[in-house]
N, C-alpha and C positions, 0 to 999 in steps of 0.2 A: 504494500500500500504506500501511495504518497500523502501526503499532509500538505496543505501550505500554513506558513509563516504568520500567513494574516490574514484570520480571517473574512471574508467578505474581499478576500483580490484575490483573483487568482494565479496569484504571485508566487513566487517564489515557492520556493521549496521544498518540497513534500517526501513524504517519504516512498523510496522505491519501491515498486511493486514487486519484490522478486521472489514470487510465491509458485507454484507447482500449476501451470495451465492447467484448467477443467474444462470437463464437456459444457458445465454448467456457464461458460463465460465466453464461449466460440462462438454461439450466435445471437443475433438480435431481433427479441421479444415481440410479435405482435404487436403488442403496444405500444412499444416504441418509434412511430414512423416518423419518417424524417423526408422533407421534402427534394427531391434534388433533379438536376436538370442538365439532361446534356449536351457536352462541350466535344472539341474536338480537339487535337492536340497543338494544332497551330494557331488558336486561340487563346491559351496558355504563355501570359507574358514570364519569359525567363527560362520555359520547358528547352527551347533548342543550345542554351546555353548552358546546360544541367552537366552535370558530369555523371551519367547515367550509370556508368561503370561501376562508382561504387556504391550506387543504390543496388543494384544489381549483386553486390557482394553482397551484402546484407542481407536481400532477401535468400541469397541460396542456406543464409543460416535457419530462416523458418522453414525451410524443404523438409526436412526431417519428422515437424513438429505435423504442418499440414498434410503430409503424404500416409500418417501414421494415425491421426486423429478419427475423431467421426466426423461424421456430414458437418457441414460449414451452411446455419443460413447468414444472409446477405443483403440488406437492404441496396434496391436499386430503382433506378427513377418508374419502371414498373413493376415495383411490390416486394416482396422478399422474395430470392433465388435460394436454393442449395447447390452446395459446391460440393463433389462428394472428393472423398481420396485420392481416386481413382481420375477426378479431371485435376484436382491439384499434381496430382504424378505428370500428366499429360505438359502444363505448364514449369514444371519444376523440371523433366526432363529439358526442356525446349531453353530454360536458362542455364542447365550443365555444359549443353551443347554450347555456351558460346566463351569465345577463348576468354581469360581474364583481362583485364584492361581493356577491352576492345571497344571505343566508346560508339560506332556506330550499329555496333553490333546489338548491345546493350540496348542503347535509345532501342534499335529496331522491336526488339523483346518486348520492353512495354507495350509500345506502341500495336503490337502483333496480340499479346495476349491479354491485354487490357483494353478496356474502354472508359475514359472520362467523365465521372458525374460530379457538378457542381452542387457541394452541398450549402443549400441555399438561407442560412441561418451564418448571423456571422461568428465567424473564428476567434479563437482564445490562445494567446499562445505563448508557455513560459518554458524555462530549461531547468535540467539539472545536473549533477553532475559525481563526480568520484571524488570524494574527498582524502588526501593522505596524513598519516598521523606518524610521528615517531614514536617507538614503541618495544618491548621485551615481554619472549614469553613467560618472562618471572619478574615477581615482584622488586623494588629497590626504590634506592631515595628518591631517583629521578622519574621514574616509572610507575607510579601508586595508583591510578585507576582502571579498575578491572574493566575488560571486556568480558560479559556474562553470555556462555552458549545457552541455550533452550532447558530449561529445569525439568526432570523428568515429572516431576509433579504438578505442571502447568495442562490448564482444562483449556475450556472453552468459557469457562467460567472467569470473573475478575480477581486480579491475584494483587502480591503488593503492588506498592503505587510508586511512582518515580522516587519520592521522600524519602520512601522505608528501604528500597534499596541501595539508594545514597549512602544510607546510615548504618550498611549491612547487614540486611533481612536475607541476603542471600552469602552470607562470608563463610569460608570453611565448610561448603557445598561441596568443591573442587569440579566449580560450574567456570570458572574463570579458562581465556583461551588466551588472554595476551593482557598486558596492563600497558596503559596510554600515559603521557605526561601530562595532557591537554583534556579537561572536563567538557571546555567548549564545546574542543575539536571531537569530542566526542558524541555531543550531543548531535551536534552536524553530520556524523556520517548517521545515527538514528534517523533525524528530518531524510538524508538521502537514500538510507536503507542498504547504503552498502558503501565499502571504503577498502583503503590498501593502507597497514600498518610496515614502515619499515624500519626492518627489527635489528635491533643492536645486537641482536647476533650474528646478523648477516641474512639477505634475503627477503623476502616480504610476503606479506599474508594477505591474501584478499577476502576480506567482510563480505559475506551473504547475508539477508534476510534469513531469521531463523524460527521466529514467530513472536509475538507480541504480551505484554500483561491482560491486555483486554478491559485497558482501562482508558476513559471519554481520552482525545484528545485536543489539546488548546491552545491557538495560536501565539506564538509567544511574543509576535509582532504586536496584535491587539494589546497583549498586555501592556505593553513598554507606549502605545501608544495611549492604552486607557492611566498611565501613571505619568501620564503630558512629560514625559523623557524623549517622544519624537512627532512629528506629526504622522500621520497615515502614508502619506506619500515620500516620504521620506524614509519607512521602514524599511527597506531592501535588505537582505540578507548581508552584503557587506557592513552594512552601519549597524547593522545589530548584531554583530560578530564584534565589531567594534567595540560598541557601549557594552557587551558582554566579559570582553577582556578588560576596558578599563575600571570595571566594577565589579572585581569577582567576588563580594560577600553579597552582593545584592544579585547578582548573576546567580548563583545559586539557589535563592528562593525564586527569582524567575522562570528558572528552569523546572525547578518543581510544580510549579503553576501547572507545568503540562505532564501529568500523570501519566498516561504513555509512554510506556519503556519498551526498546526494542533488544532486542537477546539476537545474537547472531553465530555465523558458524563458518570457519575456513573452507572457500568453496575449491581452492586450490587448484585457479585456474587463472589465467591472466588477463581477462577481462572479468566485468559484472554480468551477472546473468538478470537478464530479464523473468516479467512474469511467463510469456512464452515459455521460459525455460531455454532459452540463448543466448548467448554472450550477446553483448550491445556495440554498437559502432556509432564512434563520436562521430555526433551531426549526421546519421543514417535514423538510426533508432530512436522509437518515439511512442512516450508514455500516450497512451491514448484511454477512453470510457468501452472497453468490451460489448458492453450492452448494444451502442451502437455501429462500432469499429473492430471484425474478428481479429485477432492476431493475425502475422503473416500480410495485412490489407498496404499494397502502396498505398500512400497519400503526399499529395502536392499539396506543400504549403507555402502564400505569400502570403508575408507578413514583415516585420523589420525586429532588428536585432541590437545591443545595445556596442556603440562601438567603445571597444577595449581600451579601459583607464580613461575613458573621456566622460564622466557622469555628466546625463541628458541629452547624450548625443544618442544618436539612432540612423542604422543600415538599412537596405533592402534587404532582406532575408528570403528569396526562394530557393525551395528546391523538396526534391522527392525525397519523401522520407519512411520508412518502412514500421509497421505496426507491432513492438515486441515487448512492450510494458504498458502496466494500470497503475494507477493511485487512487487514495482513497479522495482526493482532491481533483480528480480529471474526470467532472464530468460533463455529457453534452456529447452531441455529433458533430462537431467540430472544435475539438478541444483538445491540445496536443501540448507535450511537456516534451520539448527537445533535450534528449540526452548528450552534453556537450563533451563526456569524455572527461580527465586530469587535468589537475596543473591550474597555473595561474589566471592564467585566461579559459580555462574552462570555469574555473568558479565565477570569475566576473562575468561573462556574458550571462549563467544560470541565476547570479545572483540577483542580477538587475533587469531581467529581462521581462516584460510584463503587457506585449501587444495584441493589436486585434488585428485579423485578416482577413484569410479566405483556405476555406481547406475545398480539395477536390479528390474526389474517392477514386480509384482505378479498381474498380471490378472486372471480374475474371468472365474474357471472353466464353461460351459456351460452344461446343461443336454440335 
């Protein structure tokens, strides 16, 4: 699941969805209809200039998921379709078949086994990102806050609360996988749901989603804004990363504010895994609402992006993006959380990123 920061924007940073794909979240509900309307691909400003190639990479990572799945429904400008296995294998072979890099090749694939539906409700559209922590998988002076894996005696039911495990409700468990230096930073990779600790032992550990307390969560942006510490628009995640470091005794009960604790687990692999259940690709992959959007779905998004270290400036941001994460904060049929990947400039673009566009569905030609 994602979260955002503040509540009432659909801002910033939520926590990653990197939960176990279900039957239950592949297709979209009767009830959910969404209106959309179709396009063609040369009407699409910014499609010919795309680097389709590694959209194209991306999607051969849902091959797996769609080819293995059950039937797929689909909202399309005439009513819900299924997509069975058996035609995603049809498609999924037809993107094997093309050499990697090959950017006209690529374009061509879409274009061949997709068709363009403008979803006709406007677009929402924030990022997120990998955050990294220094860290040891033992305790020490420098190293004192646990990373907690999944409690064998976690229900579905509400367990302790962010406070009580602060205060070691869970110590001498031998639930602990790594200890951090940084509480912040730690709460940060929770809001993102998944992180890379690099361990002074050598090497590094990559944070999955492991499951949750099962307790409300609370934007910690509202807070700091309902305590007149910032205005609304001013909360972005860099600035309350900030006012969080220069106030760590009061950063501490803010943080409890939001009861919500996430438990995680070495996925020991070198990316994040999606809720699909596949590795993610900065600036490919894209937290999307199930309900409306199955996994595996391209989608073209234009929309703008925040440009790097220049706060209130803003890019054009198009480009195809592939459907392999939810949050608990993405919802809508046009609602997309770009996954920006590490590093410095991935957290600034995710942090401050907060536009409206246009999204555009590419459903799977039928034979």
């Amino acid at each position: 699941m994602r979260w955002s920061l503040l509540a009432g924007s659909a801002a910033l940073l939520a926590v990653a969805g990197l939960l176990s794909a279900c039957a239950s979240t592949t297709g979209t509900p009767q009830q959910q209809r969404v209106s959309m309307e179709p396009t063609s691909y040369n009407e699409i400003a910014g499609w010919a200039e795309d680097r389709h190639a590694e959209a194209l990479a991306a999607f051969r990572r849902s091959c797996p998921k769609l080819t293995a799945g059950p039937d797929m429904k689909i909202a399309t400008d005439g009513g819900e379709k299924t997509i069975t296995p058996g035609e995603w294998g049809r498609i999924c072979n037809a993107a094997a078949a093309v050499k990697a890099g090959d950017a006209r090749a690529s374009r061509a694939f879409f274009e061949t086994n997709f068709r363009p539906l403008i979803v006709e409700v406007q677009g929402k559209f924030t990022g997120y990102f990998e955050p990294e922590l220094r860290g040891s998988k033992v305790p020490s002076r420098l190293f004192t806050v646990p990373v907690y894996r999944k409690p064998p005696d976690l229900t579905d039911q509400p367990y302790f609360t962010r406070a009580e495990i602060d205060a070691g409700a869970l110590k001498g468990k031998g639930l602990e996988i790594a200890y951090v230096q940084d509480p912040v930073g730690l709460f940060e990779v929770q809001v993102q749901g998944s992180g890379r600790v690099q361990l002074a032992e050598g090497g590094t550990m990559t944070l999955g989603f492991d499951g949750s307390n099962n307790r409300p969560y609370t934007a910690i942006g509202t807070v700091l804004v309902e305590m007149g510490v910032m205005k609304k628009e001013d909360a972005t995640w860099p600035a309350i990363r900030d006012w969080l470091k220069r106030n760590p005794q009061q950063a501490r009960d803010v943080m409890r504010k939001n009861e919500r604790y996430i438990f995680f687990k070495d996925t020991k692999t070198s990316a994040p895994i999606g809720a699909q259940g596949v590795p993610l690709t900065a600036q490919r992959s894209m937290a999307v609402d199930p309900m409306f959007t199955p996994y595996g779905t391209p989608v073209w998004i234009d929309t703008r992006r925040p440009v790097y270290r220049k706060p209130g400036a803003t890019e054009s941001y198009r480009r195809l993006m592939i459907a392999q994460d939810t949050g608990a904060a993405i919802k809508g049929p046009a609602r997309g959380d770009v996954f920006y990947g590490s590093g410095a400039q991935a957290a600034d673009w995710a942090g401050r990123m907060n536009s409206d566009g246009r999204a555009v569905i590419l459903v799977p030609n039928k034979n």
